[in-house]
Every structure is written in structure tokens, then in C-alpha cells.
C-alpha positions as CSV (number, residue, x, y, z in Angstrom):
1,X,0.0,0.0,0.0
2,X,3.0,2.6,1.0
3,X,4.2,2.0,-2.1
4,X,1.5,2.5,-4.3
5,X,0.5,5.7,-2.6
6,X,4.6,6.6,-3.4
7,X,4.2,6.1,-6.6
8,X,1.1,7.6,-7.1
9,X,3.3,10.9,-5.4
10,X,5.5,11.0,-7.4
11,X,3.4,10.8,-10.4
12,X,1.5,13.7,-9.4
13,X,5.1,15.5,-10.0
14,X,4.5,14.8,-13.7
15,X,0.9,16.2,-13.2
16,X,0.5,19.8,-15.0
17,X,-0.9,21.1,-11.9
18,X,2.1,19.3,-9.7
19,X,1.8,22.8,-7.7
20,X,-1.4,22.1,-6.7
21,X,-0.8,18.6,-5.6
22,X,2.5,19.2,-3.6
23,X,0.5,22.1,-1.4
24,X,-2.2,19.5,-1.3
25,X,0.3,16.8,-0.2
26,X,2.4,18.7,2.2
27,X,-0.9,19.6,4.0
28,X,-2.1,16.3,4.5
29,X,1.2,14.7,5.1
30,X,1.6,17.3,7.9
31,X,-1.8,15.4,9.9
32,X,-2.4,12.1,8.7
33,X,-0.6,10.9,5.1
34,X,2.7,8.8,5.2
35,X,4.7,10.1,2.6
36,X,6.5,13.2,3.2
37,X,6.6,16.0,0.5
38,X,10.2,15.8,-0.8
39,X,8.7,13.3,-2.7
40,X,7.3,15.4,-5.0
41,X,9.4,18.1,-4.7
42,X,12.7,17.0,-5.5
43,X,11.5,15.8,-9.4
44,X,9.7,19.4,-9.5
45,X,12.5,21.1,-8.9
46,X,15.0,19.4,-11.3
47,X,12.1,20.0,-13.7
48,X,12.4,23.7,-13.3
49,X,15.4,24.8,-11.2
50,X,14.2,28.2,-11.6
51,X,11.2,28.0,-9.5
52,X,12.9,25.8,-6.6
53,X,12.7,28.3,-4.3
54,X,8.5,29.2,-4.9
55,X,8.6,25.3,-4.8
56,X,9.5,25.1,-1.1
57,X,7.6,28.4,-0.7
58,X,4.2,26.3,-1.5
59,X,5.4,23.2,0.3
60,X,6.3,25.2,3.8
61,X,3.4,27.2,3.6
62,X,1.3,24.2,3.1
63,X,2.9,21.8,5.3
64,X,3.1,24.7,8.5
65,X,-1.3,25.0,7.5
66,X,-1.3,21.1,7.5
67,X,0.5,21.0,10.7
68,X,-1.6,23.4,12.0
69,X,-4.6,21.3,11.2
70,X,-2.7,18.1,13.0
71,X,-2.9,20.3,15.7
72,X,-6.6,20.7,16.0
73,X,-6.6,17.3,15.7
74,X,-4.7,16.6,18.6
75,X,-6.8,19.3,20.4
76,X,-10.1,18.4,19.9
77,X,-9.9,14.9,19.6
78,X,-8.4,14.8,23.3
79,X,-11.3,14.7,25.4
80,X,-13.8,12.5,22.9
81,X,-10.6,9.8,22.3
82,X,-7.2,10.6,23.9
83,X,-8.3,11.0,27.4
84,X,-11.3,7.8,28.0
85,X,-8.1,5.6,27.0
86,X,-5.9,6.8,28.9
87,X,-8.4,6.4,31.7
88,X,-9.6,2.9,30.3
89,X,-5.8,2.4,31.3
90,X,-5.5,4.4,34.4
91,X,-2.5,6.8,32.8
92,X,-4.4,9.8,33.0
93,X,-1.5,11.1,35.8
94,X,1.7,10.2,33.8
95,X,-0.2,11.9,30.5
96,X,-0.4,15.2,33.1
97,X,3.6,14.8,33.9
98,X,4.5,14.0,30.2
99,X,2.1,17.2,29.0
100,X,4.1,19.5,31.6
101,X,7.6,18.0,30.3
102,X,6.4,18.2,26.6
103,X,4.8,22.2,27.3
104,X,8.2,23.3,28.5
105,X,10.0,21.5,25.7
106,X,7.7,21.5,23.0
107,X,8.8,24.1,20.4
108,X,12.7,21.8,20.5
109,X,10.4,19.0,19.7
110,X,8.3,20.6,16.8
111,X,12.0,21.9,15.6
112,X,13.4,18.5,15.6
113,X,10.2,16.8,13.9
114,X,9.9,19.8,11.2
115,X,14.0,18.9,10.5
116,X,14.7,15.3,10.5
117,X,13.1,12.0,9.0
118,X,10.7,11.8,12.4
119,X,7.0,11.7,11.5
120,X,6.0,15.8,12.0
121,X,2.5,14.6,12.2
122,X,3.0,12.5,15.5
123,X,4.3,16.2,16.9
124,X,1.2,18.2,15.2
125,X,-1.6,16.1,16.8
126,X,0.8,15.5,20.1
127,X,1.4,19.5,20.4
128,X,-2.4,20.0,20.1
129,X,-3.2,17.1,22.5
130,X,-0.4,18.7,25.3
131,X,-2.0,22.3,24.9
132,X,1.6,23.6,23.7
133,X,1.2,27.0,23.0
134,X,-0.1,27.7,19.7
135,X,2.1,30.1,18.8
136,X,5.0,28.8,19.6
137,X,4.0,25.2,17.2
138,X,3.2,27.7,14.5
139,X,6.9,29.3,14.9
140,X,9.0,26.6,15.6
141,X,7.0,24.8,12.5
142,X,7.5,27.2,10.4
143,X,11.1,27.3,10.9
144,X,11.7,24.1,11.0
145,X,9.9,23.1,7.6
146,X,11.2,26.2,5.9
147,X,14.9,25.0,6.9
148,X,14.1,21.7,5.2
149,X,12.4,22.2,2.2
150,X,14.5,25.4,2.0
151,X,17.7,23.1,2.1
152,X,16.3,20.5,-0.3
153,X,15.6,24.0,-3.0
154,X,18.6,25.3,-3.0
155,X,20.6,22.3,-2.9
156,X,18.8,21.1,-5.9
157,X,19.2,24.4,-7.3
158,X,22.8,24.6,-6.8
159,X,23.4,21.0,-7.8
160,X,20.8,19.9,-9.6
161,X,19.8,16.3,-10.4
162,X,23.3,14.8,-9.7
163,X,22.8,15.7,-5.7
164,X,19.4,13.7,-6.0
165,X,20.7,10.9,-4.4
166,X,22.3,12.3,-1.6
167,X,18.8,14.2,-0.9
168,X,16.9,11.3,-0.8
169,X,19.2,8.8,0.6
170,X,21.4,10.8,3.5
171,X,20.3,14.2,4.2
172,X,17.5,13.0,7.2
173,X,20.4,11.4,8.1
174,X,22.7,15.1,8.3
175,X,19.6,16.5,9.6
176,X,19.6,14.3,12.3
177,X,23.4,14.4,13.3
178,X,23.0,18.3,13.1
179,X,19.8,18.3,15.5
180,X,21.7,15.9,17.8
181,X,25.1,17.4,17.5
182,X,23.3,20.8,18.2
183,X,21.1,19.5,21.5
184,X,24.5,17.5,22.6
185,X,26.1,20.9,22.8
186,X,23.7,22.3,24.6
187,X,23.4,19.7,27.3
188,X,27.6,20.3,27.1
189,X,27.1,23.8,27.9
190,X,24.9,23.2,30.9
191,X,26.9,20.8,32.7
192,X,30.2,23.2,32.0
């Protein structure tokens, strides 16, 4: 199934209205669809290298609205769904302890979601479920998936079609070593 909704992605990049269907997919894939839009944008922008940066533009723009939809998921679907099972399971009190730990943390988790290969969805509905503020999601969101897609435009601009593979294969990967390199130096700092 994952990858026949892949390939029906990456045909959409073929579509003439592929700008339409990446805002579409980055929305979605923000709340509840499993494949991320890089998909999509990496053949758009080899396509047309001239428009990579309106590219990410759209796929930001959409993905921070989809994300902010995830998040009204995660708020109003609380009460009706979250909280009966975790009182079905008596874990209402460690869902209070993890909520304060994730409010006062939050925006470093929306960061690292937005960045690396983690599912930003999980964050989305989590952030509205945790009450984290919403305008720090909306901030950190936004620069987190404008650092991505961003990254992936100019890259591709720069590069073009040669530094595919290293897009697709290995940069969650250097995102990931950068967000964990960056919180290990932190954590350095305050134990200097």
C-alpha cells in the first residue's frame, strides 16, 4: 500500500498542476498521510530549477497549515478519544507529567520533527493534544519546515539532479546528526 500511494506521489510530479498537488500533499502529510513531500518536490524542482525556491515556498506554507490542522486534531480529539483511553488504562496522571515536560520543551520537539526524517504529524496532533502554545508550534513549524524544504531548494538548485541521491538517501540522516550534535552541545554547555 506505502508503495503504491509513493508512486502515485511522485506521479502527481508529472501532473500539470504538480503545484497544486504538492500544497495538497504537504498539508495532508503534515496530519495524517505517510509520505513526506520531498517526494514530490525533489523531481519538481529538477524539472524547473528556476522555480525551486516558490517550490518550497508552497510546500512550507502548506505543510506549516497542514500542521496546524494536526494540531486541532490533537486538540479536539483529546477529550472524545485521547483521554477515556488513557483512563480505560489508568494513565491519566503520567499523561499530566509527560504534558508538563512536553509544554516546557515543546517548540525543541516541533524543531526537531519539522528537520529530520521523524514523523511531524505525531508532533502536530501531540502538540495539540499537550495544549503547547499555539504560537510557539506555529513558529517553531514554520522554521523548522522552511529550513528543510529550503535546504532541499537550494541544494537542488545549486546541484541539480546529480545531488538527488544524496537528498533522498542521506540528508535526514545530516539533519539528524546536526539536531543531535546541536542538542549535545547544549546539554555540554549546561553541565560546564
Amino acid at each position: 500500500m506505502i508503495r503504491a500511494l509513493y508512486n502515485w506521489t511522485l506521479g502527481l510530479a508529472q501532473s500539470p498542476r504538480a503545484i497544486w498537488a504538492l500544497a495538497f500533499v504537504a498539508f495532508i502529510e503534515s496530519s495524517v498521510f505517510p509520505i513526506p513531500p520531498d517526494i514530490l518536490m525533489i523531481p519538481m524542482i529538477i524539472a524547473a530549477p528556476r522555480k525551486a525556491f516558490w517550490i518550497a515556498l508552497v510546500a512550507t506554507l502548506a505543510s506549516v497549515s497542514g500542521g496546524a490542522f494536526g494540531y486541532f486534531i490533537g486538540s479536539a480529539f483529546y477529550e472524545s478519544i485521547g483521554l477515556p483511553v488513557l483512563e480505560f488504562y489508568g494513565k491519566t496522571g503520567e499523561f499530566a507529567g509527560f504534558q508538563q515536560r512536553y509544554n516546557e520543551y515543546g517548540a525543541w520537539a516541533v524543531l526537531i520533527a519539522g528537520v529530520t526524517p521523524f514523523p511531524y504529524k505525531v508532533i502536530t496532533i501531540l502538540s495539540g493534544a499537550t495544549g503547547l502554545s499555539l504560537p510557539v508550534f506555529m513558529a517553531a513549524s514554520l522554521v523548522a519546515r522552511a529550513l528543510r524544504f529550503f535546504l532541499i531548494a537550494a541544494l537542488l538548485w545549486k546541484f541539480g539532479a546529480p545531488i538527488r541521491d544524496f537528498i533522498e538517501r542521506r540528508l535526514g540522516l545530516m539533519f539528524t546528526l546536526a539536531v543531535a550534535l546541536l542538542i549535545g552541545g547544549f546539554i555540554a554547555v549546561r553541565y560546564l
